[in-house]
C-alpha positions, 0 to 999 in steps of 0.5 A: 689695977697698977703692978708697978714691978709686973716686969721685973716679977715676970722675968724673975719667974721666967729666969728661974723656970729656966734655970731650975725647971730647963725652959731656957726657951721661955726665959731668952724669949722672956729676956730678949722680948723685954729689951726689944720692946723697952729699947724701941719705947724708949728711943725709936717710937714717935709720939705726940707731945701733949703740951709744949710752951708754944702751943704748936703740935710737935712729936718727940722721938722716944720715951726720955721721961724719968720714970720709963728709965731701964731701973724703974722697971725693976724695984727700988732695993736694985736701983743702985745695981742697975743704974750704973750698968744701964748708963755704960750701956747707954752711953755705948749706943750713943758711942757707936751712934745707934742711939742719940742722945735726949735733949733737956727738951725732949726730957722735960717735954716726956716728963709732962707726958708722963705725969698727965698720963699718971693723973688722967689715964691709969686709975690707981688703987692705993693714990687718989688719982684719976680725978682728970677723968671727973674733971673731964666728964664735968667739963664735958657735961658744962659744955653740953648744958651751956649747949642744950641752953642756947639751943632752947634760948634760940628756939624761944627767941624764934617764936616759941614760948618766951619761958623755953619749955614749950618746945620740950613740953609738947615733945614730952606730950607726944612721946608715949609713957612706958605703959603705952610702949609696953602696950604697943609693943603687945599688940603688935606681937600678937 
């Protein structure tokens, strides 16, 4: 399950123990592990890209898609809140050249990440997505049948049966059924 605003809940909860229980503690951990965290996710972390236009591996440097920006953590009613002072923030550790600035590429290329993340990677409640993952394991079990196909189509082309099933016909013949493991197995117990 998917809570989309997980972050924005816990340091609500952790905001207001600290100020109307005493923990400060926990609420300047809370805090201050938070835009740790998202500030070296965001700018700092190399990842793959899953797909560029040429076709060669490349990595990109951050998180520059739209949906990992700072006011998505958070709902949307404080949206129009947090955008502006998150850009002046921004634009302030471009300024003093902590952090550089996202090309288009890089946005567009993180766009793509994340919406192949989205459709293939978490499973979600309320959308139908998850439906890459069947369509993955569907793809997997073609390749495999085409696989075990050829596999039988060699076997009877080498001096096997022209129909294919003789080679698994006597492996089936000479595994034992169920019952004869089941006995077996009680005669080598006792």
């Amino acid at each position: 399950m998917r809570v989309k605003h997980f972050p924005a809940i816990f340091l609500l909860a952790n905001t207001f123990s600290g100020l109307v229980l005493g923990t400060e503690t926990a609420l300047f951990l809370a805090w201050l592990g938070f835009l740790v965290s998202w500030t070296y996710l965001r700018f700092y972390r190399t990842s793959p890209v899953l797909s560029t236009a040429t076709g060669e591996s490349a990595s990109v440097k951050g998180d520059a898609s739209d949906t990992f920006a700072f006011a998505y953590f958070f709902p949307e009613v404080s949206h129009p809140f947090i955008e502006p002072i998150a850009s002046t923030v921004y634009n302030l550790l471009i300024t003093l050249r902590i952090c550089t600035p996202f090309s288009a590429e890089d946005i567009d290329a993180s766009n793509e990440s994340a919406t192949a993340r989205a459709e293939g990677g978490l499973p979600s409640i309320m959308s139908g997505r998850g439906s890459g993952r069947r369509e993955e394991a569907e793809r997997r079990r073609a390749l495999a049948l085409a696989a075990l196909d050829q596999r039988l189509n060699a076997a009877a082309s080498r001096g096997g049966p022209a129909n294919g099933t003789g080679a698994t016909a006597s492996a089936q013949s000479s595994a034992p059924t169920p019952n004869e493991s089941k006995e077996q197995t009680q005669e080598s117990g006792t």
